[in-house]
PDB file of the backbone (N, CA, C, O) and the ligand in Angstrom, with CONECT records:
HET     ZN  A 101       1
ATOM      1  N   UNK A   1      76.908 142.111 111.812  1.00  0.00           N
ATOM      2  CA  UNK A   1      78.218 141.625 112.240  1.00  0.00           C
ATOM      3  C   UNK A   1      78.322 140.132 111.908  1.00  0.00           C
ATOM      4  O   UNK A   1      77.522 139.239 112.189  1.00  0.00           O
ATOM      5  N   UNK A   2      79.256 140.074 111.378  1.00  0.00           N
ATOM      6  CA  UNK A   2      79.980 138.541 111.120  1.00  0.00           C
ATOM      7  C   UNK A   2      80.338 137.669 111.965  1.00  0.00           C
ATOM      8  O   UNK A   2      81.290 137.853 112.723  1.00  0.00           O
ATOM      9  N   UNK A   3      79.637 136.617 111.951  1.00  0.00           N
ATOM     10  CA  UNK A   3      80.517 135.691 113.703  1.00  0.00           C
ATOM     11  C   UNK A   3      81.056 134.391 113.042  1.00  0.00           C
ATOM     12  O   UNK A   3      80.443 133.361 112.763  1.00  0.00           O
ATOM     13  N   UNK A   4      82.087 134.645 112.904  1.00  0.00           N
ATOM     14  CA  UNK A   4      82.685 133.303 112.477  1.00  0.00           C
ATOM     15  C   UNK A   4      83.190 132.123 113.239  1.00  0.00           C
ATOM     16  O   UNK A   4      84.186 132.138 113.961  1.00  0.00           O
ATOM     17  N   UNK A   5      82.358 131.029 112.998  1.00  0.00           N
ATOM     18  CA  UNK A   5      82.700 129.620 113.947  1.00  0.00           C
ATOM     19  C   UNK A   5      84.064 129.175 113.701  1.00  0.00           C
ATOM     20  O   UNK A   5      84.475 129.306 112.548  1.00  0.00           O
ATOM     21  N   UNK A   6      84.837 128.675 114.571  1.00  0.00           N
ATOM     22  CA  UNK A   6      85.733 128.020 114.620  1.00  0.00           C
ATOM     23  C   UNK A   6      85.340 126.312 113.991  1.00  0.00           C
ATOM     24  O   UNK A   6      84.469 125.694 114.602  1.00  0.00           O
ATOM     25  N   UNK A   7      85.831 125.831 113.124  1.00  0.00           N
ATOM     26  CA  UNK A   7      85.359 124.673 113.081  1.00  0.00           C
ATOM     27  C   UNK A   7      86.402 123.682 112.854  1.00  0.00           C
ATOM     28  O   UNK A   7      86.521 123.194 111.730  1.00  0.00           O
ATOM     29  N   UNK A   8      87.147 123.347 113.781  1.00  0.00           N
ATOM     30  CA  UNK A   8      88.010 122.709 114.060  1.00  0.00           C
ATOM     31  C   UNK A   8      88.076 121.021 114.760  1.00  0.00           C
ATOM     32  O   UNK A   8      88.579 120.425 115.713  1.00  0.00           O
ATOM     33  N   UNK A   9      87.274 120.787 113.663  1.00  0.00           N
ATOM     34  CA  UNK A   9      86.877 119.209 114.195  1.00  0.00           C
ATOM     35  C   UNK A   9      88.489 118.141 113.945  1.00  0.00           C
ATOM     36  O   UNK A   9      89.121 117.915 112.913  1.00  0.00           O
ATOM     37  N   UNK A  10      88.716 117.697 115.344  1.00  0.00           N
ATOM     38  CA  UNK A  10      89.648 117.030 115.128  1.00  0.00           C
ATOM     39  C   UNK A  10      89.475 115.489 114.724  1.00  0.00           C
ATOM     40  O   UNK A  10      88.677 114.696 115.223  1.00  0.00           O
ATOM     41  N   UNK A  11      90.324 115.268 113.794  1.00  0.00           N
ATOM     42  CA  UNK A  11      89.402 113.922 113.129  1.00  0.00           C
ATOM     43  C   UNK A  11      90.301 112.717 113.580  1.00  0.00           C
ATOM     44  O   UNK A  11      91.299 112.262 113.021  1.00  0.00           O
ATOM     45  N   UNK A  12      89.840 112.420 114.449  1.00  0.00           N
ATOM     46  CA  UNK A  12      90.472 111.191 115.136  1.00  0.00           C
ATOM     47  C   UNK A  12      89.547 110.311 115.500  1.00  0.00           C
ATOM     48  O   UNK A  12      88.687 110.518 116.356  1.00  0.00           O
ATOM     49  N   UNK A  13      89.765 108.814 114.550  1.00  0.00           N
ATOM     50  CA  UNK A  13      89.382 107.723 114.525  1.00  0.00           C
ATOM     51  C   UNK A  13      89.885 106.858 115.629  1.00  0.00           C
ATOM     52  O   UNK A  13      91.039 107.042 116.018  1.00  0.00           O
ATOM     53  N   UNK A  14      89.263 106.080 116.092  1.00  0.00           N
ATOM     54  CA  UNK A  14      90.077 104.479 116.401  1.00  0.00           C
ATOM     55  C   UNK A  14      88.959 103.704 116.002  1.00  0.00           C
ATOM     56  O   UNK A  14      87.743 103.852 116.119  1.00  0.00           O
ATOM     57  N   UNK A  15      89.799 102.710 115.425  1.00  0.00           N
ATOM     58  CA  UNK A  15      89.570 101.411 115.195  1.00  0.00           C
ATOM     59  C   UNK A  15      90.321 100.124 115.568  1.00  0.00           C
ATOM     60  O   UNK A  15      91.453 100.277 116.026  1.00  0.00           O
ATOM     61  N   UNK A  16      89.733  98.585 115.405  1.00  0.00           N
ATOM     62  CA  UNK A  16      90.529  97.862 115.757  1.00  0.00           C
ATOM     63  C   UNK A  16      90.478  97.261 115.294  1.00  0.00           C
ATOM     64  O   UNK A  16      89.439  96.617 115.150  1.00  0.00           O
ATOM     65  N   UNK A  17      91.969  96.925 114.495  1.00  0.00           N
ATOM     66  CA  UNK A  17      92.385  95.923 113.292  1.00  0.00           C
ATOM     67  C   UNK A  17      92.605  94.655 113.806  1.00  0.00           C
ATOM     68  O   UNK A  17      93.477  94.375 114.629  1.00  0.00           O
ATOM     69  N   UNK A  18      91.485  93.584 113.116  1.00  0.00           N
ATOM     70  CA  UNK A  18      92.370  92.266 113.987  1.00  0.00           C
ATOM     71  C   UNK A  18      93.020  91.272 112.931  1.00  0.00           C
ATOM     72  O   UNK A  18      92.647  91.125 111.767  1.00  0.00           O
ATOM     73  N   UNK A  19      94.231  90.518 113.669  1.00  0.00           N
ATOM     74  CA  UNK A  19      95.134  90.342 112.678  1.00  0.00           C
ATOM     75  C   UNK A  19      96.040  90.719 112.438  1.00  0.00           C
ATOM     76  O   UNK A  19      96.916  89.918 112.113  1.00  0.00           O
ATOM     77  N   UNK A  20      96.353  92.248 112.468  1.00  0.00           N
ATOM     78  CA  UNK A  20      96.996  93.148 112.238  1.00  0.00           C
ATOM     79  C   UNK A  20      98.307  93.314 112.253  1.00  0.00           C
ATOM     80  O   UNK A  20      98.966  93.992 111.465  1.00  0.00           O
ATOM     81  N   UNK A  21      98.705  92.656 113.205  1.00  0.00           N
ATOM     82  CA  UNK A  21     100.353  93.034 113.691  1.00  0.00           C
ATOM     83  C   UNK A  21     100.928  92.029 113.161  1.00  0.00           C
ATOM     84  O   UNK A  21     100.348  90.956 112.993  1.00  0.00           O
ATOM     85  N   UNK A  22     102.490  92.314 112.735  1.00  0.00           N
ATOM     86  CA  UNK A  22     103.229  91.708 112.032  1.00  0.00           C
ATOM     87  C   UNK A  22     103.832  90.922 112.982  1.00  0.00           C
ATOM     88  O   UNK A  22     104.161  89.806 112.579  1.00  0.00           O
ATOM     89  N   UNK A  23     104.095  91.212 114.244  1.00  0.00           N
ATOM     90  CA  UNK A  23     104.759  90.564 115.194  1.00  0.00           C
ATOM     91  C   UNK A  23     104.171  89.392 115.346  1.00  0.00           C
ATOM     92  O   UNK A  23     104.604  88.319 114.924  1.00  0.00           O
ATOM     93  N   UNK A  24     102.738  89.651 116.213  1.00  0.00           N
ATOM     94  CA  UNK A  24     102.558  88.636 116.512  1.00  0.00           C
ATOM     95  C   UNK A  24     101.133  88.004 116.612  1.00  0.00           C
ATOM     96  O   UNK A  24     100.634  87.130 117.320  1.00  0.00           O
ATOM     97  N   UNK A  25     100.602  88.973 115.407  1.00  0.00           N
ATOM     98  CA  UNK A  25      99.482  88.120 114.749  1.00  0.00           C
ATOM     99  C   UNK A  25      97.964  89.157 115.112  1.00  0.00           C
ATOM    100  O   UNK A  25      96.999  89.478 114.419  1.00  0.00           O
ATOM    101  N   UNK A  26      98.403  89.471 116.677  1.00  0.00           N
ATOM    102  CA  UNK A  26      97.145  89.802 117.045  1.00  0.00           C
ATOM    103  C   UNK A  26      96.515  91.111 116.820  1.00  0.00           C
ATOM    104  O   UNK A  26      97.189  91.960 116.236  1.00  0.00           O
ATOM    105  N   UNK A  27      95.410  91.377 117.170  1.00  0.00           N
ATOM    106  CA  UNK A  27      94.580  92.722 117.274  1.00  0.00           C
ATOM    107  C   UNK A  27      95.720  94.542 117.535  1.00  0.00           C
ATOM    108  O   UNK A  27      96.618  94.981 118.254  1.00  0.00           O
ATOM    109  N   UNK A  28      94.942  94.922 116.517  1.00  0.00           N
ATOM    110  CA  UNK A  28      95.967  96.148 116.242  1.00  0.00           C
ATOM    111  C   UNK A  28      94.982  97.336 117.019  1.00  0.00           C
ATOM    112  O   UNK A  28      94.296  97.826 116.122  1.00  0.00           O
ATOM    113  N   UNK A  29      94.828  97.635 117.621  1.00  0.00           N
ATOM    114  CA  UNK A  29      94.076  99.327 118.213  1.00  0.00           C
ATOM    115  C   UNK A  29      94.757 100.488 117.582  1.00  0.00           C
ATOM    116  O   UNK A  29      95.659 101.225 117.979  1.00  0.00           O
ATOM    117  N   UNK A  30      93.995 100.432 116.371  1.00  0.00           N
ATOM    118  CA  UNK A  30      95.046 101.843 115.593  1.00  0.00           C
ATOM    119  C   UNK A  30      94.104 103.376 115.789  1.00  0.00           C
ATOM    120  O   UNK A  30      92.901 103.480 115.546  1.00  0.00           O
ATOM    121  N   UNK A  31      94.768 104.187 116.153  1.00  0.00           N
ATOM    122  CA  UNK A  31      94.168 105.615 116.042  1.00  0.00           C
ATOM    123  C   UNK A  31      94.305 106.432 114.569  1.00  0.00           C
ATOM    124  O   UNK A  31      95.379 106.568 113.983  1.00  0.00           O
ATOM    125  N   UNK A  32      93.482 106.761 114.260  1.00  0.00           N
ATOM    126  CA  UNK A  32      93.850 107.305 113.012  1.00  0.00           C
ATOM    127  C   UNK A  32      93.056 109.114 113.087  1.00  0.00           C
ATOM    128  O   UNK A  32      91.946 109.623 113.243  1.00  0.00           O
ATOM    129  N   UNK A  33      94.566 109.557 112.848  1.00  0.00           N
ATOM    130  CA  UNK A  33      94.419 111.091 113.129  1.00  0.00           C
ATOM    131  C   UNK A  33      94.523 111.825 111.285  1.00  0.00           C
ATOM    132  O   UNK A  33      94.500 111.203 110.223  1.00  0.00           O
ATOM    133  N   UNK A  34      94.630 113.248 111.519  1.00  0.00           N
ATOM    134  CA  UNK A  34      94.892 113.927 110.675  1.00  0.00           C
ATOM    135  C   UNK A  34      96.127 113.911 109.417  1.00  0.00           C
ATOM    136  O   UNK A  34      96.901 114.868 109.426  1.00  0.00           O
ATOM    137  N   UNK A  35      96.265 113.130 108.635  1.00  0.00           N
ATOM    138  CA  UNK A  35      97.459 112.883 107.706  1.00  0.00           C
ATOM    139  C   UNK A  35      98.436 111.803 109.310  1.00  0.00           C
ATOM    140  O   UNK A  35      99.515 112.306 109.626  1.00  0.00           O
ATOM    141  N   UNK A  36      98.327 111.468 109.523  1.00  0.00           N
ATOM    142  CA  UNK A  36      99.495 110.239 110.231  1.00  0.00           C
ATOM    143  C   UNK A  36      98.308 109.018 111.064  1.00  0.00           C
ATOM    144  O   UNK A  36      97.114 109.247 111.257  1.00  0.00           O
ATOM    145  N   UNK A  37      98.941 107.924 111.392  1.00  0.00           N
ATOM    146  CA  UNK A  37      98.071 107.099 111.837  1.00  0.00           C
ATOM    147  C   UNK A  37      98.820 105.965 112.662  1.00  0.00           C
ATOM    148  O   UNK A  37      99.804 105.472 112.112  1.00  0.00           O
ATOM    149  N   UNK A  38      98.524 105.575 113.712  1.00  0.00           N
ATOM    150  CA  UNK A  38      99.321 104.779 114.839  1.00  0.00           C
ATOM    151  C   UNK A  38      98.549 103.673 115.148  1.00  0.00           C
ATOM    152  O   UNK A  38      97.333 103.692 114.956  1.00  0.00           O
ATOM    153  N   UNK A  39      99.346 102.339 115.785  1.00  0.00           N
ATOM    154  CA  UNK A  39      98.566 101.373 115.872  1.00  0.00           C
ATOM    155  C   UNK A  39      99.364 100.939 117.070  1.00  0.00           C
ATOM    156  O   UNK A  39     100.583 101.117 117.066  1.00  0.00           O
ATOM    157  N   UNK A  40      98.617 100.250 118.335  1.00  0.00           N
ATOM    158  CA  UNK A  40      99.419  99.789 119.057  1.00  0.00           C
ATOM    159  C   UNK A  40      98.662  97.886 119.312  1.00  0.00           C
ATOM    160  O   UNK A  40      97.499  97.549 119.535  1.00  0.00           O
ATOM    161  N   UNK A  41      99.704  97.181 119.179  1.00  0.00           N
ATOM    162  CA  UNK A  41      98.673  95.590 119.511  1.00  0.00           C
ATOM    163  C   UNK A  41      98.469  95.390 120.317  1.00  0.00           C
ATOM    164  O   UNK A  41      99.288  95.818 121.131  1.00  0.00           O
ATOM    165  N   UNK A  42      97.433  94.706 120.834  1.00  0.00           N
ATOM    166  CA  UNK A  42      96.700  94.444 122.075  1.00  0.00           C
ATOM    167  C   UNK A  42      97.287  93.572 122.718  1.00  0.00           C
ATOM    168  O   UNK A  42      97.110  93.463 123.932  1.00  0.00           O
ATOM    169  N   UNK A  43      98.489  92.399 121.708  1.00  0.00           N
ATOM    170  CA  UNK A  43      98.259  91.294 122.722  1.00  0.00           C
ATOM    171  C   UNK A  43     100.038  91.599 122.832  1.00  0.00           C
ATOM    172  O   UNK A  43     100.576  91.245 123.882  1.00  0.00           O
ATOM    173  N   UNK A  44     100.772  92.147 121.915  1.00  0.00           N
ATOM    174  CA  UNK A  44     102.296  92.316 122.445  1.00  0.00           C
ATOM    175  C   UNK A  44     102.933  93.675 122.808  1.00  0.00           C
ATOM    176  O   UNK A  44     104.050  93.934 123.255  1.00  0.00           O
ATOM    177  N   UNK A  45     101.673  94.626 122.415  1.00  0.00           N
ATOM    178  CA  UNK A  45     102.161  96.087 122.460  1.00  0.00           C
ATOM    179  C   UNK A  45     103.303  96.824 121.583  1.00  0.00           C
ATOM    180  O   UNK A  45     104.089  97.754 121.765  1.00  0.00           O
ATOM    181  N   UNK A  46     103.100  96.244 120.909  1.00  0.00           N
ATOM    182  CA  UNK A  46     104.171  96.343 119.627  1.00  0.00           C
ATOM    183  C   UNK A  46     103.202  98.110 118.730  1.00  0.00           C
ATOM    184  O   UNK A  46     102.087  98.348 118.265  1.00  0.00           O
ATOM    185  N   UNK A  47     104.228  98.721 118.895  1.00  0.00           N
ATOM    186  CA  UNK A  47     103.697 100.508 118.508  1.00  0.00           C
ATOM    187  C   UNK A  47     104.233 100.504 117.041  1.00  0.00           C
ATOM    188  O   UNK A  47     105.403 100.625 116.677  1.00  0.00           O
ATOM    189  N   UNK A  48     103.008 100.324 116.214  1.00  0.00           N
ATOM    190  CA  UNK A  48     103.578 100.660 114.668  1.00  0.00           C
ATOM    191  C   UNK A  48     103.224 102.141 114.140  1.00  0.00           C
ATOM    192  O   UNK A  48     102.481 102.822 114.847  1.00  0.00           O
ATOM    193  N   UNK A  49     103.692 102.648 112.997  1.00  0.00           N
ATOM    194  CA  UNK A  49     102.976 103.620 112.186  1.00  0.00           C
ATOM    195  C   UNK A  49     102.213 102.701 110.754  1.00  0.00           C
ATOM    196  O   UNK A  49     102.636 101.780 110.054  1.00  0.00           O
ATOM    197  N   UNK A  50     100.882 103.503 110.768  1.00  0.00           N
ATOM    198  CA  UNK A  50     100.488 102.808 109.454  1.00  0.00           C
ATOM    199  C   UNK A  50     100.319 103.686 108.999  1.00  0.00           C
ATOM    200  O   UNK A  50     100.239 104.794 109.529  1.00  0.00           O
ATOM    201  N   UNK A  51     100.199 103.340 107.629  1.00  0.00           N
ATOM    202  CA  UNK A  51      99.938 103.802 106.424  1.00  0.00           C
ATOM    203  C   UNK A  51      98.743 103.896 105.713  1.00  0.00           C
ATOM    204  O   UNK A  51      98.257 102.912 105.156  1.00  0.00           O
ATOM    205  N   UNK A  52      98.064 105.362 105.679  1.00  0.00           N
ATOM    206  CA  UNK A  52      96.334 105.001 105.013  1.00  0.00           C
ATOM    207  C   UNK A  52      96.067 105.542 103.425  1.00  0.00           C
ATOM    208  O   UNK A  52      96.040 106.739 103.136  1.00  0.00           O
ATOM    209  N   UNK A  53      95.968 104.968 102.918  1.00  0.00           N
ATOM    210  CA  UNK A  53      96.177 105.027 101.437  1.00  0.00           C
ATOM    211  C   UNK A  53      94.459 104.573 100.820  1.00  0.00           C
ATOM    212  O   UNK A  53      93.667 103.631 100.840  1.00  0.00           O
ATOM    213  N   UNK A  54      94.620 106.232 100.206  1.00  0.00           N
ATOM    214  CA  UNK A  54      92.649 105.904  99.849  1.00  0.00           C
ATOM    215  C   UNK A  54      93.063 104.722  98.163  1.00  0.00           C
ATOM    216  O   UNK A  54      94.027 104.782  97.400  1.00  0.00           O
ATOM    217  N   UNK A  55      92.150 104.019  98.158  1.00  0.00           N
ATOM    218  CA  UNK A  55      91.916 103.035  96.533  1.00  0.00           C
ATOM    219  C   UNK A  55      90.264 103.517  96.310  1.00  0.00           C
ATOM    220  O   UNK A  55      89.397 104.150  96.912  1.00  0.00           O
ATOM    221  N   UNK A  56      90.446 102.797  95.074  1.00  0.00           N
ATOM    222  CA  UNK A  56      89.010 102.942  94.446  1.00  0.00           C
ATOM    223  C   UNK A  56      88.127 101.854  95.173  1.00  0.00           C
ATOM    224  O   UNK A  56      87.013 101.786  94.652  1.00  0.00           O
ATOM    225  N   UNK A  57      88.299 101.026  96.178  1.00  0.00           N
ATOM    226  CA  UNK A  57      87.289 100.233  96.928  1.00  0.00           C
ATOM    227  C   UNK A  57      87.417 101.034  98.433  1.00  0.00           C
ATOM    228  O   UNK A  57      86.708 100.599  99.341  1.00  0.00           O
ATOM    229  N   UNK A  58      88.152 101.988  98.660  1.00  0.00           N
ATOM    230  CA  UNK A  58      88.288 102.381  99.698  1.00  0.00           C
ATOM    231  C   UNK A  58      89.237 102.891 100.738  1.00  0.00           C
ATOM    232  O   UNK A  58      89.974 103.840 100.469  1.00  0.00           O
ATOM    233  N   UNK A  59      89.257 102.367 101.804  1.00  0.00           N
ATOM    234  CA  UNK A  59      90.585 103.041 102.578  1.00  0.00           C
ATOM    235  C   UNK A  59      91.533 101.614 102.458  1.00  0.00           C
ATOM    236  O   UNK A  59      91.045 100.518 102.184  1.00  0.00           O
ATOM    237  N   UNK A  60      93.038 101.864 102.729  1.00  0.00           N
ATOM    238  CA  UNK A  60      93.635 100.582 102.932  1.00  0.00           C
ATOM    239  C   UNK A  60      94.495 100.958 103.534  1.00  0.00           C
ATOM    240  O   UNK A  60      95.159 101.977 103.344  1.00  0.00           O
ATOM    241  N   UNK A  61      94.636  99.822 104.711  1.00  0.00           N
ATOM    242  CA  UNK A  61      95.441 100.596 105.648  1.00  0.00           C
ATOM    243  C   UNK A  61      97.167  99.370 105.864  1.00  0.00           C
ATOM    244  O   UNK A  61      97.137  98.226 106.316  1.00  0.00           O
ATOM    245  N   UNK A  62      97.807  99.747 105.618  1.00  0.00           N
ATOM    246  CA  UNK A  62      99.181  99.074 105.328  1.00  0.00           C
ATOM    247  C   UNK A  62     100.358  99.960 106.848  1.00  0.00           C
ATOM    248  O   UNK A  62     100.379 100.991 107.522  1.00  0.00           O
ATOM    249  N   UNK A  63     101.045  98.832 106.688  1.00  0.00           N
ATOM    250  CA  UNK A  63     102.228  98.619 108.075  1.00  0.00           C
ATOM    251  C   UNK A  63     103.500  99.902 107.115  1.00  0.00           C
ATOM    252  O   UNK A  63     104.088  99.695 106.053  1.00  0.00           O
ATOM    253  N   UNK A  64     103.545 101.081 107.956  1.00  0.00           N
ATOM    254  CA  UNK A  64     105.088 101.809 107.534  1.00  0.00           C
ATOM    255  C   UNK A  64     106.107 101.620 108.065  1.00  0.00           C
ATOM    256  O   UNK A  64     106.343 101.292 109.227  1.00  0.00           O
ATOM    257  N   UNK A  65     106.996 101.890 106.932  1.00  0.00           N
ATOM    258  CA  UNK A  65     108.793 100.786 107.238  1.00  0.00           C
ATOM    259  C   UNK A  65     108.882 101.415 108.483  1.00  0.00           C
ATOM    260  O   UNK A  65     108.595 102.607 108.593  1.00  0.00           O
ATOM    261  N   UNK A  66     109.294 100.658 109.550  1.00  0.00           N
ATOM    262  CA  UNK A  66     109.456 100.832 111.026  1.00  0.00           C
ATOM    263  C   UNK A  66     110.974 100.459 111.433  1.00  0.00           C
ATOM    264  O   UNK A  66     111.412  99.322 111.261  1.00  0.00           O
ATOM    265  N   UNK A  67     111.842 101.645 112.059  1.00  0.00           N
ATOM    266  CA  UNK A  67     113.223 101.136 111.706  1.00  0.00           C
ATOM    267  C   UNK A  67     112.983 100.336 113.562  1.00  0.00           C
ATOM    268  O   UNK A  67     112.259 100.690 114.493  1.00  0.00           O
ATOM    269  N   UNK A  68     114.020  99.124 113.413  1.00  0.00           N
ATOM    270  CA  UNK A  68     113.986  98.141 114.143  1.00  0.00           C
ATOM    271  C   UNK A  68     115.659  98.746 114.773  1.00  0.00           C
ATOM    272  O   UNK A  68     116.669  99.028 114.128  1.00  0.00           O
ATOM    273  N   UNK A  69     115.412  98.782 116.205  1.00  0.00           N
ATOM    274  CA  UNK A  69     116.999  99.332 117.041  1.00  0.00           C
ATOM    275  C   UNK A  69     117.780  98.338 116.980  1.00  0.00           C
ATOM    276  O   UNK A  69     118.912  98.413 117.458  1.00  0.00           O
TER     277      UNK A  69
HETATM  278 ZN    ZN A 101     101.495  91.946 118.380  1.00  0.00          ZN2+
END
């Protein structure tokens, strides 16, 4: 009999970008999930989406157009 594992590893990162925020300079706490990726700043709470875009040196992680109310 066949037992097949579930292997459903959910791939969720955090890291913490410092620098990061466009607002206001400071430390970014970004989660980085499955195809989408979120960042919230530490010091204004400013909730972005980023953008993770593999290069040939690696991952790069860039600010997505964020519509402003
Ligand atoms: Zn900020």
């Amino acid at each position: 009999m066949n037992t097949e594992l579930q292997q459903e590893t959910p791939h969720e990162i955090e890291v913490e970008l410092p620098d990061a925020c466009v607002a206001c300079g400071g430390s970014i706490a970004a989660r980085f999930m499955t195809g989408s990726a979120r960042g919230v700043c530490l010091r204004c709470h400013l909730i972005t989406a980023l953008r993770v875009a593999r290069t040939d040196e690696g991952m790069q992680v860039g600010h997505a157009p964020v519509a402003l109310a």
